[in-house]
C-alpha positions as CSV (number, residue, x, y, z in Angstrom):
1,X,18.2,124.4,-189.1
2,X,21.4,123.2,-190.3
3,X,23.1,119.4,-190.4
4,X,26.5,118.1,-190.1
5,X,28.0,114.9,-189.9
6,X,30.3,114.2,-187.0
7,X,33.1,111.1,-187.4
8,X,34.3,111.8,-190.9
9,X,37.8,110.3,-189.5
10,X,36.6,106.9,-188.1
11,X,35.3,103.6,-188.9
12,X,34.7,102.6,-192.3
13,X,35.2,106.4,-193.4
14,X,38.9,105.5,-192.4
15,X,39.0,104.4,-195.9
16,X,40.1,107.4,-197.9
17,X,38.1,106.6,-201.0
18,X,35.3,106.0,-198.5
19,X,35.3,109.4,-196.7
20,X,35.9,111.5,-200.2
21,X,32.7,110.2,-201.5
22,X,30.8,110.8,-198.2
23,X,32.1,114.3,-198.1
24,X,31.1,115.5,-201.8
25,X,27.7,113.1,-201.1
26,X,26.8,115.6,-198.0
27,X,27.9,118.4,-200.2
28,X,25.8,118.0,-203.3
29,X,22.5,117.1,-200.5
30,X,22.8,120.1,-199.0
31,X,25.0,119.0,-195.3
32,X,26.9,122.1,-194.3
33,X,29.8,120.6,-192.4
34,X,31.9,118.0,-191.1
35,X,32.7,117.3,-187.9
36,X,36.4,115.0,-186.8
37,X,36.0,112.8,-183.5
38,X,39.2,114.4,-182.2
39,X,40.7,110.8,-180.5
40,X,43.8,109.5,-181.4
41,X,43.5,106.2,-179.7
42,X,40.2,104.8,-177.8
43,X,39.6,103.8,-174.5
44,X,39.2,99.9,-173.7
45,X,36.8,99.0,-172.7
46,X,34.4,101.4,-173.8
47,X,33.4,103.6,-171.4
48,X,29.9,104.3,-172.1
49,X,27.8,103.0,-174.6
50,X,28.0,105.9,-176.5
51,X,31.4,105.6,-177.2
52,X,33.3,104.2,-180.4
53,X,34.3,100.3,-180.1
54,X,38.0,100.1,-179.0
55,X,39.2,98.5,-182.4
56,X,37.4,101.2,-184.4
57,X,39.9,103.1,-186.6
58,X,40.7,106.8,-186.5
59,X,42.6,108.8,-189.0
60,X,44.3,112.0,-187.4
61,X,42.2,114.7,-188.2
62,X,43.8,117.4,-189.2
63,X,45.1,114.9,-192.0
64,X,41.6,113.7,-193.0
65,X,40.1,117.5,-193.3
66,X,43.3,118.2,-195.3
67,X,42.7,115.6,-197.6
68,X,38.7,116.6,-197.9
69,X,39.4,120.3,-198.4
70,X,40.8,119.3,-201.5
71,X,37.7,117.1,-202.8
72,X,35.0,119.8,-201.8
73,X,34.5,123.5,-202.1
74,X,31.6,124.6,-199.7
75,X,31.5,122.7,-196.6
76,X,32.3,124.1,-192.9
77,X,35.7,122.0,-191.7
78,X,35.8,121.2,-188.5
79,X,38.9,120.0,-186.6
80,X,38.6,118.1,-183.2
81,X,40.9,118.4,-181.0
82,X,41.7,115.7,-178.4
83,X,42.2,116.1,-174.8
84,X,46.1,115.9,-174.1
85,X,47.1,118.1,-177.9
86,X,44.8,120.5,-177.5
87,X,46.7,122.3,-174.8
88,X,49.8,122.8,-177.5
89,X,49.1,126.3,-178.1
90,X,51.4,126.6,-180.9
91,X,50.6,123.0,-182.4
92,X,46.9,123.5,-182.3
93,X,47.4,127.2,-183.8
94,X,49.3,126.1,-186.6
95,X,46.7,123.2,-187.6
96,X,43.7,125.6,-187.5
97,X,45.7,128.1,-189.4
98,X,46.9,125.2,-192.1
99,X,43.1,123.9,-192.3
100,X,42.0,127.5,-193.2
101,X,44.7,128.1,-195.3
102,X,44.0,124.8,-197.5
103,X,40.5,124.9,-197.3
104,X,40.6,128.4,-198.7
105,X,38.7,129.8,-195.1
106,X,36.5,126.9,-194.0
107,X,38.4,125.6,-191.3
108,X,37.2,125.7,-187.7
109,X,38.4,124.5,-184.7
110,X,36.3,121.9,-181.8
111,X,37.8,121.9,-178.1
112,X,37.2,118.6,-176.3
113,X,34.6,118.5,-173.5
114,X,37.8,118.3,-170.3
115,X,39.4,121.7,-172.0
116,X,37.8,123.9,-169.9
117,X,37.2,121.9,-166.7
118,X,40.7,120.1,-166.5
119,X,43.1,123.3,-167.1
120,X,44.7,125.5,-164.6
121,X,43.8,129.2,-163.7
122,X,44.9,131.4,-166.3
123,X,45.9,128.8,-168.4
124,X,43.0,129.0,-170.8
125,X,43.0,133.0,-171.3
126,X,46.9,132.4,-172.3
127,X,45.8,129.5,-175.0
128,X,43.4,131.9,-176.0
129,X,46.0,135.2,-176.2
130,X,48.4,132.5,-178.7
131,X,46.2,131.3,-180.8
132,X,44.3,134.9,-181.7
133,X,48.0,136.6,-181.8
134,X,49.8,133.6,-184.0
135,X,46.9,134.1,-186.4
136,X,46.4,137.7,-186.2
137,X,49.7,139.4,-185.0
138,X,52.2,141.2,-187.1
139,X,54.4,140.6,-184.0
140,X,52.7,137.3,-182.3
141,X,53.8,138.2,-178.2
142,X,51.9,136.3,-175.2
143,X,53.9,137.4,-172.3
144,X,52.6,135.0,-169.3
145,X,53.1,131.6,-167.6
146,X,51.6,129.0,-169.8
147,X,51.9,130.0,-173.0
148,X,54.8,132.2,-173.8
149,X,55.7,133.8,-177.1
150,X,58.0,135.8,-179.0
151,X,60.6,136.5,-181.5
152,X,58.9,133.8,-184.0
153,X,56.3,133.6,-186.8
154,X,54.1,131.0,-188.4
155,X,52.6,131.6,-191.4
156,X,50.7,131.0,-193.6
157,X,48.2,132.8,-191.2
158,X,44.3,131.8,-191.6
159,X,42.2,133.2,-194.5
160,X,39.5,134.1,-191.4
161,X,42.7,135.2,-189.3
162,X,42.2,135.8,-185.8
163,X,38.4,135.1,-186.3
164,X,39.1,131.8,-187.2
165,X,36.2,129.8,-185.2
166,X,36.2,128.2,-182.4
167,X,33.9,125.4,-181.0
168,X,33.5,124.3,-177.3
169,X,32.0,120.8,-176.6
170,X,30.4,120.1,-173.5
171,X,27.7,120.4,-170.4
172,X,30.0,121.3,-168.2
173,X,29.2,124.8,-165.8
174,X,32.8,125.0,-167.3
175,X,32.9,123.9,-171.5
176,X,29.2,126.6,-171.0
177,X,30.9,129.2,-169.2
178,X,33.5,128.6,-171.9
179,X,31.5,128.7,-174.9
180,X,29.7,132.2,-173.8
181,X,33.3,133.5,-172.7
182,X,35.8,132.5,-176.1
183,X,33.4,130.1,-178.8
184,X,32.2,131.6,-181.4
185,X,29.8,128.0,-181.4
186,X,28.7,125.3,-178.4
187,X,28.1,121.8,-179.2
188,X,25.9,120.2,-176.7
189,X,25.9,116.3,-176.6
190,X,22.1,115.6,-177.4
191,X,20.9,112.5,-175.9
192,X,17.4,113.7,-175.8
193,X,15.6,116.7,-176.2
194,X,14.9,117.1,-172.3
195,X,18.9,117.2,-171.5
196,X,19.3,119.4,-174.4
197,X,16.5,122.0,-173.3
198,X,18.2,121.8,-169.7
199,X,21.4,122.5,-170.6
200,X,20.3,125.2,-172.9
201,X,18.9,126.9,-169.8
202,X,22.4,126.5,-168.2
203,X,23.7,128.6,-171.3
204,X,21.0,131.0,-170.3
205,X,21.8,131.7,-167.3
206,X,25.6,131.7,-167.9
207,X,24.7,134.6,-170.9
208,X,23.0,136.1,-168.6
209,X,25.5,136.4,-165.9
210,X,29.2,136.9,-168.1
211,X,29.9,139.2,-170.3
212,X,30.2,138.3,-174.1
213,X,33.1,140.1,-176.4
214,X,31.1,141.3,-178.7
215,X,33.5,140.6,-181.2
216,X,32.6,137.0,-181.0
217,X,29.1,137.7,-182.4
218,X,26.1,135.8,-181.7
219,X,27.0,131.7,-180.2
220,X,26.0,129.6,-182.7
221,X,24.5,126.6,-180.6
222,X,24.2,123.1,-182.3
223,X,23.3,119.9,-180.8
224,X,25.4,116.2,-181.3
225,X,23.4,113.6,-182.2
226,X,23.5,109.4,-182.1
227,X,20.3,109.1,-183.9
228,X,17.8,111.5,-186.0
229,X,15.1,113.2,-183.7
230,X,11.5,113.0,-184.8
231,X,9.6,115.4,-186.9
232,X,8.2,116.8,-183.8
233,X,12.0,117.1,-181.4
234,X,13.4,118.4,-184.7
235,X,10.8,121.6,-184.6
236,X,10.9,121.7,-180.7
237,X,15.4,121.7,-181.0
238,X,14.7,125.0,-183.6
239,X,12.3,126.6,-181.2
240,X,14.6,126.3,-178.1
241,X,17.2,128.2,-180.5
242,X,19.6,125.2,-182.1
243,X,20.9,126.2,-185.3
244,X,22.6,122.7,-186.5
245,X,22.4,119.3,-185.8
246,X,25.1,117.2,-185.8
247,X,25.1,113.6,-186.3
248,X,27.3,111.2,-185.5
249,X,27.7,108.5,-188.7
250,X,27.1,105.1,-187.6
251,X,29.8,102.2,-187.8
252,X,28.9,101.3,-191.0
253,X,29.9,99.9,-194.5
254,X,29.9,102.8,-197.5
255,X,26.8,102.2,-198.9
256,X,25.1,102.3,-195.3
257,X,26.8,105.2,-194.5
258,X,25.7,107.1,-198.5
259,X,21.8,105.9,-197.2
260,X,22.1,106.9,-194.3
261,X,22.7,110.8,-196.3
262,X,20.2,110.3,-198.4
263,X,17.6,109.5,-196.0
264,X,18.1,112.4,-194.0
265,X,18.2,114.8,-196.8
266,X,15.1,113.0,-198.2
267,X,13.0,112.9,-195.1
268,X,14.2,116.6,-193.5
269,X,16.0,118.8,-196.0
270,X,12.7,120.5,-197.6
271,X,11.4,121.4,-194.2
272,X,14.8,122.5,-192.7
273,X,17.0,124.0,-195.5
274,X,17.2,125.9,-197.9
275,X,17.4,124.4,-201.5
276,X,21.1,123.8,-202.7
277,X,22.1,126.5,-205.4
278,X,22.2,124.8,-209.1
């Protein structure tokens, strides 16, 4: 079992000084990635409990990552992507590839749960087609509706290149059917261990019904959480097959927040990782 941290961009790690030290803190315990809430303004009110508080500050992302990938040298970079940008074929290509590219191949990309679900027919294959080309192509072509593309290049191409990862959040029939289809990982909004069981089922059934490139590999499943499972859900989350679990940092002050690491690593890491090298 692996553990990220999700919300790297908002509240008080906002504060650059505040999210460098949280990032090379979750490196030296032994966290393997970070995780950007992909908004770039919040809803008011909230709309579920869940959500952030509409005053909470968010940096971009991609600007947040780009600054960490210079402050640590191991951890898995992942860039959200919100609702409305993610459909910029182009943009969100050249952001993944510039992540990679800084962060010298640790750069991944998250869809937002409404990708899947709220795009047109054909549309997401045609995403799809641009991003793998712009990052893989010698001659980048999509020839099609949404997402046409020729006679241009943008490089620097990623250091992963068209493998560069892809994440797809959501329950959805869709953001599953999605996952299986074109993410090389699913993240599964964790509330409690009986919704996650049930919609691991879902991804089941949807493995078991499409067909999976191979070249995608094995999905890499890991679960979101708002608060740290017991002992006993922690075991139970491995056994159904979740590889990482991601937590969301709480809306805290810095030395909450650097607590909040080292109670986790202190309480969990012997069980559920391996010991960090050196």
């Amino acid at each position: 079992m692996h553990f990220g941290l999700y919300g790297i961009n908002q509240g008080a790690a906002a504060d650059p000084e505040v999210a460098v030290g949280l990032a090379q803190l979750a490196e030296e315990l032994g966290f393997d990635s970070l995780w950007t809430a992909g908004d770039l303004a919040l809803p008011d009110p909230k709309p579920h409990p869940q959500a952030a508080a509409p005053a909470t500050p968010v940096v971009h992302p991609a600007l947040c990552l780009g600054a960490l990938a210079e402050h640590t040298d191991q951890l898995m970079l992942v860039l959200g992507a919100s609702e409305g940008c993610a459909r910029d074929a182009l943009l969100w290509a050249k952001l993944g590839a510039s992540l990679d590219h800084w962060s010298e191949g640790r750069g991944q990309l998250l869809l937002p749960p409404g990708f899947f679900a709220a795009t047109g027919q054909g549309l997401e294959d045609e995403w799809l087609e641009a991003l793998r080309s712009l990052w893989g192509s010698d001659v980048p072509t999509v020839e099609g509706q949404f997402h046409p593309l020729s006679n241009l290049q943008a490089a620097p191409r990623p250091i992963q290149g068209a493998r560069l990862p892809l994440w797809v959040q959501g329950r959805s029939a869709a953001a599953v059917r999605g996952a299986v289809l074109a993410g090389q990982g699913w993240l599964c909004l964790g509330e409690d261990l009986e919704t996650v069981a049930e919609a691991l089922a879902m991804l089941t059934e949807e493995e078991a019904r499409s067909e999976r490139p191979s070249a995608l590999g094995i999905l890499e499943v890991s679960v979101l959480a708002s608060a740290l499972p017991s002992p006993e859900d922690l075991e139970a989350y491995e056994e159904l097959g979740v590889d990482r679990l991601v937590l969301r940092l709480p809306p805290d002050r810095a030395p909450v927040l650097e607590a909040f690491l080292e109670d986790i690593a202190e309480a969990y890491f012997d069980d559920f990782l391996d010991e960090p090298e050196g």
